[in-house]
N, C-alpha and C positions, 0 to 999 in steps of 0.2 A: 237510475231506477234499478236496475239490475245488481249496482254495487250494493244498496242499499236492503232490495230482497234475502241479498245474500247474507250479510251483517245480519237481518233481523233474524234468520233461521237459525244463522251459526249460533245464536245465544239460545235460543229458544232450542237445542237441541241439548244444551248442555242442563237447564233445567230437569229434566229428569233425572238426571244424572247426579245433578247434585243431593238432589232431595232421597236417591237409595242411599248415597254414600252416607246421608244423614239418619236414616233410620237404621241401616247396619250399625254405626257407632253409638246409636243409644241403646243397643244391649250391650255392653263390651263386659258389663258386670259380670250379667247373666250368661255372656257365652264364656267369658273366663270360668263359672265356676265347673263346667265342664271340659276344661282342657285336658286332657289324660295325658300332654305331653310334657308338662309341667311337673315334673315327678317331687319334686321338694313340695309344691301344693301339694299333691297328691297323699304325701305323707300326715302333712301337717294340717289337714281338710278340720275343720269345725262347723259350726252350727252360722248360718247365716254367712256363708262366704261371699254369695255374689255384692252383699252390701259393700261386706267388708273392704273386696276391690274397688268398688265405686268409692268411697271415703280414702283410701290408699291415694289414687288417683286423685283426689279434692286436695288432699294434703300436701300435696307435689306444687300449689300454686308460689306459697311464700318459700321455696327450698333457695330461688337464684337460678339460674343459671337457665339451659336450653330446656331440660321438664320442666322448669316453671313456663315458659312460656308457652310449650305445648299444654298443662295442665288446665292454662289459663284459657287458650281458646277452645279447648273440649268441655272447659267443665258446666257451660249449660247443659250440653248433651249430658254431662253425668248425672247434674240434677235432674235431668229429666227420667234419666235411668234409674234412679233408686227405688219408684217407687215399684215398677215393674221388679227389678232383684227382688226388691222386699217380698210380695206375692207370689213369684217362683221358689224366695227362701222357704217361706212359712210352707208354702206344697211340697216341698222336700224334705222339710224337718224332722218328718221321722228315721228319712233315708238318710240325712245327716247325724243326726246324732246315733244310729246304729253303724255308720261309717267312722265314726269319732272312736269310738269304741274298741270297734276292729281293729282301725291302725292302732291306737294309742298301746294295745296287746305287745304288735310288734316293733313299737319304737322302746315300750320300756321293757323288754324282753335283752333288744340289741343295747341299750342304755345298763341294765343288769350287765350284760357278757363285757362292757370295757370295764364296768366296776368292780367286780370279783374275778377277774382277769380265766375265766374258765369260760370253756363253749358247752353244749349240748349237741354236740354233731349233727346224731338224727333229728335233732327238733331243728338244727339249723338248715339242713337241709333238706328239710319240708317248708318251711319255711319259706325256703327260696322257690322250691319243684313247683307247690302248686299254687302259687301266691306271688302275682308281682308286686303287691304293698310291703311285703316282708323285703323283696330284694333290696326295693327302695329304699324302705327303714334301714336297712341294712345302711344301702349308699350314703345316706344322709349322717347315720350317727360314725363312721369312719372317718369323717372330717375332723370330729374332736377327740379320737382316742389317741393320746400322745403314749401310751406303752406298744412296746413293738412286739411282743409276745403275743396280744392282742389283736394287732393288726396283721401278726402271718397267720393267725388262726383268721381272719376274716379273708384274708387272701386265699386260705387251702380251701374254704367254705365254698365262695364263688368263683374258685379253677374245678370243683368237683360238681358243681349247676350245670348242668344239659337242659333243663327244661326254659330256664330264662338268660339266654345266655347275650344278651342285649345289655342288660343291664349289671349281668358277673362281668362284661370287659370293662364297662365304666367302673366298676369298682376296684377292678387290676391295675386300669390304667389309673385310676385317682391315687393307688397305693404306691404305685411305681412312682410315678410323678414325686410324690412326697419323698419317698425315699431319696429319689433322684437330687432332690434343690436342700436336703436336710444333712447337714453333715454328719449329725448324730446317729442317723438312724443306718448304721453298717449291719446291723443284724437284718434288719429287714431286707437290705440291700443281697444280701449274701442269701438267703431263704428265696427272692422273688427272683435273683439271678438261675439259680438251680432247678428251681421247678420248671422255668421259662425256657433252660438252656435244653431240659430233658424233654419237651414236648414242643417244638419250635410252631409245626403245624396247628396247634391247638389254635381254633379263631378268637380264642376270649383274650390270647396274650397279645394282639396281634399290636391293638393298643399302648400298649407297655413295651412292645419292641422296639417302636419308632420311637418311645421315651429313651430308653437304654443307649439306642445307637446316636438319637443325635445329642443327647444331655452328654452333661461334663460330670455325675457324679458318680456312677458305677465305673470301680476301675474296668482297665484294658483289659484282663484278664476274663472278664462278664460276656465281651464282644466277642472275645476268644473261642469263649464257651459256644456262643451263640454259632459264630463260623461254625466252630467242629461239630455244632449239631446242625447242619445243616440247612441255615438262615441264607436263604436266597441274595444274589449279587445286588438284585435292584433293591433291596435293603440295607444290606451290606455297606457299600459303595455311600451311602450317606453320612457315616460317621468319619471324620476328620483322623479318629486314633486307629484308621484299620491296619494294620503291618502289612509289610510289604508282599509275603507271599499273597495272602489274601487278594490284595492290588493286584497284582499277577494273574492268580487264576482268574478273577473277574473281568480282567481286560480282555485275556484269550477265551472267554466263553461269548463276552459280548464286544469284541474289535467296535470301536469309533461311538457303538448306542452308549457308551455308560461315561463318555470322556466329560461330559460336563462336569459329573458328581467324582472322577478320578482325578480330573485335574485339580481340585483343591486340596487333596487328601497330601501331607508332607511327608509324607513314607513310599509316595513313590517314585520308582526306582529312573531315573534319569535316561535310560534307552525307552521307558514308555513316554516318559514326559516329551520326548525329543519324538517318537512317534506321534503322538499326540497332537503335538505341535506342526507336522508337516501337514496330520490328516486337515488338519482346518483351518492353516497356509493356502493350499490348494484349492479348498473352498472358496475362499475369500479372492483370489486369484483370479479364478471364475466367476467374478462376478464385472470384472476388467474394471476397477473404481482405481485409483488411487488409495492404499492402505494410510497412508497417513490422513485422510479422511476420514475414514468409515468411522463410526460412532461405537461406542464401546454396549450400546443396545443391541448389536449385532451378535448373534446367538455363537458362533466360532468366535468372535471376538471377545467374547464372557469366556470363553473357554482359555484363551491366550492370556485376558486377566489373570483369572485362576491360577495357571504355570508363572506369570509375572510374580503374583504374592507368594507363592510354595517355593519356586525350584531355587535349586543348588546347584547347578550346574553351569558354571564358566562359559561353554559353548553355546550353552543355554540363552544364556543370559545376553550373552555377545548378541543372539541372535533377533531375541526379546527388541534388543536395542536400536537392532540395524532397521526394523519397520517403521524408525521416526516418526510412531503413530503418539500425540499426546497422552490419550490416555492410556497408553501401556506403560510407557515413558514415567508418568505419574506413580501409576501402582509397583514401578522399580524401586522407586525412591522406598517404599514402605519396608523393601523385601532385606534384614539385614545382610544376606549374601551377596548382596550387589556392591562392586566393588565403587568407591565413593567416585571414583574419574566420570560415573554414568551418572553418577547423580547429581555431582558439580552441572551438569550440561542442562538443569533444569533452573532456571528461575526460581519456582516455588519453594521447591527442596531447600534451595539455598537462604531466599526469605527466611521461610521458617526454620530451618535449624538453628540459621546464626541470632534468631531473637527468641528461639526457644530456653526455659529456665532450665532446663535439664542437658542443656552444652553446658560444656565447663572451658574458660579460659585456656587453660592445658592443650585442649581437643580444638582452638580455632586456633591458636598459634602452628598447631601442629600442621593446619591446614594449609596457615600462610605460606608457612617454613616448604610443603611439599607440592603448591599450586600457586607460583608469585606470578604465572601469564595467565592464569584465572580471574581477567580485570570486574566481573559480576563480583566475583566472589570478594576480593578484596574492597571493592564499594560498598559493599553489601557489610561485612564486617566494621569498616568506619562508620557505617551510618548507625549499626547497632549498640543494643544499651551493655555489649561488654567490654568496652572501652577500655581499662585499666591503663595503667603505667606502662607494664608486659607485653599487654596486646601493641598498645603505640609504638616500644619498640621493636617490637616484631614487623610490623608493619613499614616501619622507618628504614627498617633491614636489609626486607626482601622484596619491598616494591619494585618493578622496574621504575626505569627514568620517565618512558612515556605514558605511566602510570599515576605516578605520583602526584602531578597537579590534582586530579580528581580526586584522589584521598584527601590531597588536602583539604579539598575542597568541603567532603563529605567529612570531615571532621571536625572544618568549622562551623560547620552549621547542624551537628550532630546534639542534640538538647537530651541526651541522655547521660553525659560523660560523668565520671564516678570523679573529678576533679578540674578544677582552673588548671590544676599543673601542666595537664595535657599541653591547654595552649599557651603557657607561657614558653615551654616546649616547641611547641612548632614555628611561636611567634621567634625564638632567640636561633633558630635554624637558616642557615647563609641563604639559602634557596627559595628561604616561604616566601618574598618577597616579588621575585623571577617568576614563581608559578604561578602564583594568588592575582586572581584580579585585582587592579586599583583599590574596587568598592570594599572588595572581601579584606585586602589586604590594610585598608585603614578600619573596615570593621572590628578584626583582630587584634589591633594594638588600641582598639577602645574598650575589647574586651582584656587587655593584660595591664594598661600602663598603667604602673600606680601615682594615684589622685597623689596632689600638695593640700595641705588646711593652713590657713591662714586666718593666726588667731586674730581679733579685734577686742573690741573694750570689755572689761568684767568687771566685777565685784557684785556689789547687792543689787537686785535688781528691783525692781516692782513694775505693775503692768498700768498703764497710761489710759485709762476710756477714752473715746471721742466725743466729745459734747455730751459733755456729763449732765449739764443744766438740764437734756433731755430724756436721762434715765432716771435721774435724781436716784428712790430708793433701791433700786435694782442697781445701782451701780455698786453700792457700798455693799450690798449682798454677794452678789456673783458678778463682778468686775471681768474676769477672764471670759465672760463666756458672750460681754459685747463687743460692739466696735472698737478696737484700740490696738496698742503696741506695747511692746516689752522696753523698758528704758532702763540704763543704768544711772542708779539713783545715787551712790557713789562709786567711787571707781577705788577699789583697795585691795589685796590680798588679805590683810589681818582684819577679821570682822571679829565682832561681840556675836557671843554664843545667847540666842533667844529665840523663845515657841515665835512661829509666822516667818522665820526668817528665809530669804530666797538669795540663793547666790547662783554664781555662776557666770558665762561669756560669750562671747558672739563669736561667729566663725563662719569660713567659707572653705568649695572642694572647686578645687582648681586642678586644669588640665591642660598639657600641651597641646594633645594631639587630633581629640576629638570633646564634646559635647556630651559623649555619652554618659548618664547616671554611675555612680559608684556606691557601693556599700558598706558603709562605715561603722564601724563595731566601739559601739561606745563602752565607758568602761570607768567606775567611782569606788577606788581605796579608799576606804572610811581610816581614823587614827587606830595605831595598834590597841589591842582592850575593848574593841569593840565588843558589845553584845550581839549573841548569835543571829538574834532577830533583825540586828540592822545588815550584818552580815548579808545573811539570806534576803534581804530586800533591794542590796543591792546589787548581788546577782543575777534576780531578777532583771535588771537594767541592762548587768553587763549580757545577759543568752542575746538579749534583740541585736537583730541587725535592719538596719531602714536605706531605702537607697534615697542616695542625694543626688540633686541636681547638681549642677556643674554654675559657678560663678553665685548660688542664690544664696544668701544670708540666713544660718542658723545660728539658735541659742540652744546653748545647754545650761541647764540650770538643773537646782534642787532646794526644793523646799522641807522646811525643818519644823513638822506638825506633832509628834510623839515626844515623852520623857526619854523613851528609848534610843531616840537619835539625836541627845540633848549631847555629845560627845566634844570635847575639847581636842584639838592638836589640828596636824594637817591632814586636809581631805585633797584627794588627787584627782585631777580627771582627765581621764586621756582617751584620744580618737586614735583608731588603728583599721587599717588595712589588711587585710592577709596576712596576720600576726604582726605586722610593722605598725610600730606606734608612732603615729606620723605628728599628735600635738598633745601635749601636757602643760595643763595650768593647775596648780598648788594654794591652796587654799588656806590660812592659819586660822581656826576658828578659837577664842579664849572667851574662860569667862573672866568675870569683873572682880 
């Protein structure tokens, strides 16, 4: 009874609730057309706006994606809204279209000033003084003015705005930003640097400093500026290209508050990195965990990151090392001053370098050649896809002895090798035998030993149906494509040259040692004089390679359908192995 009172209120409570959240969202027209913090509305206001949002919002149903689905469950609510918009538009309308009016002054005013590349000062900066629609106008048509003359005049505009200075930083900062990601634009860059550098404290720039300092497009010399006019440390301290004095004085003004944002910066100087490093050592220390645990979410252990990726310092680095913490260990690998012996000691490092495309053969042999008690390392390299001839003997080289079974091992079963040769290689080597397991060791010699062919009967051939009385007309149509067999119809080298004519031979791929398939490279010398076309037709034949079974009865043959391959003399046909033409039968074809 009790659970049930309680269920029934719990719902009944939410009822109301539902039903406000529902009539708040059937204005969403009407309260968008008053948003003042919308300022791109604000500019671009016309006559019936609140409609216009509810219609925006209907239009969002057929877009795809997560607005159409939201679009879709509000949009009764929007029909229901439109009609209320509409009633509030029409009562506004006169207020709208005298607002249309006013801004439209000052959009084609700012729209004039990109096009005839000249300002009005005083009319620009009235404009801005007693008018936020001007600033706006302002803001909005700077997005498309690509001349840069242009743009430092709308920059000196709204760095000399006192009255609306909300919206002159968004226009500094939108100028700077652009400046910042455009390579082109070094005039502006060098204009917004100077002005910003000579008035550090202005709040309109304040925007545009954190551009400056953490962007990559104002050179170093901008930050310089900035420093020498005296840009405060917790700003400072965020750009990656500060120099080293800089580094300096910001440490000794703020000792341990500013090491997060100093320890990434690579300009400094290695007795602060190595301060650094002890002040949140010592933290961590205090906390009595085990460091090779603690998680690199650990706010001193972001900082230890940070000297992981930046520092240059040997002692440094030793020291980096000796916390056998993973993830510091990790972000060494990334650091190129790390000397490669600490990076060998990582698994991943080692995965991915030696299967990365940007190792070069050169740089793993080198590897070999200076870490052969590196047993990861050397697995790791046999199982990878830079295998070569070079790498294998390098490997062959400088493996130890208690080493070397597992290369081999990771070699023959390595599916990336740039050649057979490798293991014909390893197979003809006194040892592979000794090391190689049994299984592995008969694997290998069914991946090297080359197949025998053993020719059988040829000449003309034609194809046999099986109970023809049961295909009748489809037999004499498409004979090959029923039940039946290939038989040799006579048995001759010298045939008569004729359209329909089929020749060719039987044959098998025979093995000592194992069962496994081979791949046999067929291959038909037409007579000399051939035309080009038969030529290229039978190249065609000759690029295949097809793998054969071992012991199962094939034919080769070729059929003689074109004038173009109506050719008199001897046709050749040979099966080969890995260049070795292991069976040739000769063919005399004449005419009459």
């Amino acid at each position: 009874m009790g659970d049930r009172f309680y269920y029934r209120y719990k719902y009944m409570y939410r009822l109301p609730i539902t039903v406000i959240v529902l009539v708040m969202l059937a204005g969403c027209g009407t309260i968008g057309r008053f948003d003042e913090d919308n300022e791109e509305r604000l500019v671009q206001r016309n006559v019936y706006p609140a409609v216009q949002i509810d219609f925006t919002l209907l239009s969002g149903v057929g877009r795809g994606g997560m607005f159409a689905d939201l679009a879709l469950m509000l949009s009764p609510l929007v029909i229901l809204d439109i009609p209320i918009s509409f009633i509030v538009d029409t009562i506004m309308l006169p207020y709208d279209i005298g607002m249309y009016a006013y801004n439209s002054h000052y959009i084609n005013y700012w729209s004039d000033v990109s096009k005839n590349r000249s300002i009005n000062r005083p009319l620009s900066e009235y404009l801005l003084k007693y008018n936020k629609t001007g600033a706006v106008a302002m803001l909005s048509t700077s997005r498309y003015v690509e001349d840069q003359d242009v743009l430092n005049l709308f920059f000196d505009v709204a760095a000399a705005n006192e009255a609306e200075p909300v919206t002159s930083r968004k226009i500094i900062t939108r100028l700077v930003t652009r400046a910042d990601i455009n390579a082109g634009f070094s005039s502006l860059r060098t204009h917004t640097c100077n002005a910003i550098s000579s008035d550090i404290t202005n709040t309109k720039f304040s925007g545009g400093i954190h551009v400056i300092v953490k962007g990559a497009g104002y050179p170093d010399a901008c930050i310089q500026s900035l420093a020498d006019g005296g840009l405060g440390c917790t700003v400072l301290v965020l750009s990656t290209r500060l120099q080293e004095k800089y580094v300096r004085k910001c440490y000794q003004e703020y000792p341990e508050k500013l090491n997060q944002w100093i320890s990434m910066i690579p300009s400094t100087p290695a007795d602060i990195q190595i301060s650094i490093f002890n002040d949140e050592f010592n933290k961590l220390a205090a906390l009595n965990h085990p460091l090779s645990r603690i998680t690199y979410h650990n706010d001193s252990m972001t900082v230890l990151g940070n000297l992981a990726r930046t520092t240059k310092d040997p002692a440094l680095i030793a020291r980096l090392h000796e916390l056998d913490n993973q993830s510091i260990t990790m972000i060494l690998t990334g650091n190129p001053s790390v000397p490669v012996e600490y990076k060998l000691a990582t698994d991943s490092f080692i995965s991915n370098y030696v299967s990365s495309d940007s190792t070069t053969k050169e740089e793993l042999i080198e590897l070999i050649r200076e870490h052969p008690d590196n047993h990861k390392l050397l697995l790791a390299i046999a199982s990878g896809k830079h295998v070569d001839n070079d790498v294998y003997d390098a490997l062959m080289k400088f493996t130890p002895q208690d080493t070397r079974a597992d290369v081999y091992e990771r070699i023959l079963s390595n599916r990336e090798l740039s050649g057979y040769d490798i293991l014909f290689e390893l197979a003809s080597r006194p040892d592979a035998k000794e090391l190689l397991t049994q299984e592995s060791f008969q694997h290998l010699l069914s991946l090297t030993e080359t197949p025998s062919i053993a020719t059988g009967d040829y000449g003309i051939l034609e194809y046999v149906v099986n109970h023809p009385e049961v295909y009748r007309e489809s037999a004499l149509l498409e004979p090959e494509l029923l039940p039946g067999e290939w038989v040799i119809r006579e048995q001759t080298n010298n045939i008569k040259l004729e359209k329909g004519l089929i020749f060719g031979f039987f044959y098998k791929v025979t093995k000592e040692s194992s069962k496994r398939p081979s791949k046999i490279r067929p291959e038909i010398i037409p007579p000399k004089g051939s035309p080009t076309r038969l030529v290229h037709e039978l190249k065609q034949i000759d690029d295949g390679k097809s793998w054969h079974d071992i012991d199962q009865e094939y034919v080769y043959m070729y059929r003689i359908s074109e004038d173009w391959e109506m050719m008199p003399g001897d046709w050749v046909f040979k099966l080969s192995h890995r260049g070795k033409v292991l069976s040739s039968v000769t063919f005399h074809l004449f005419n009459e």
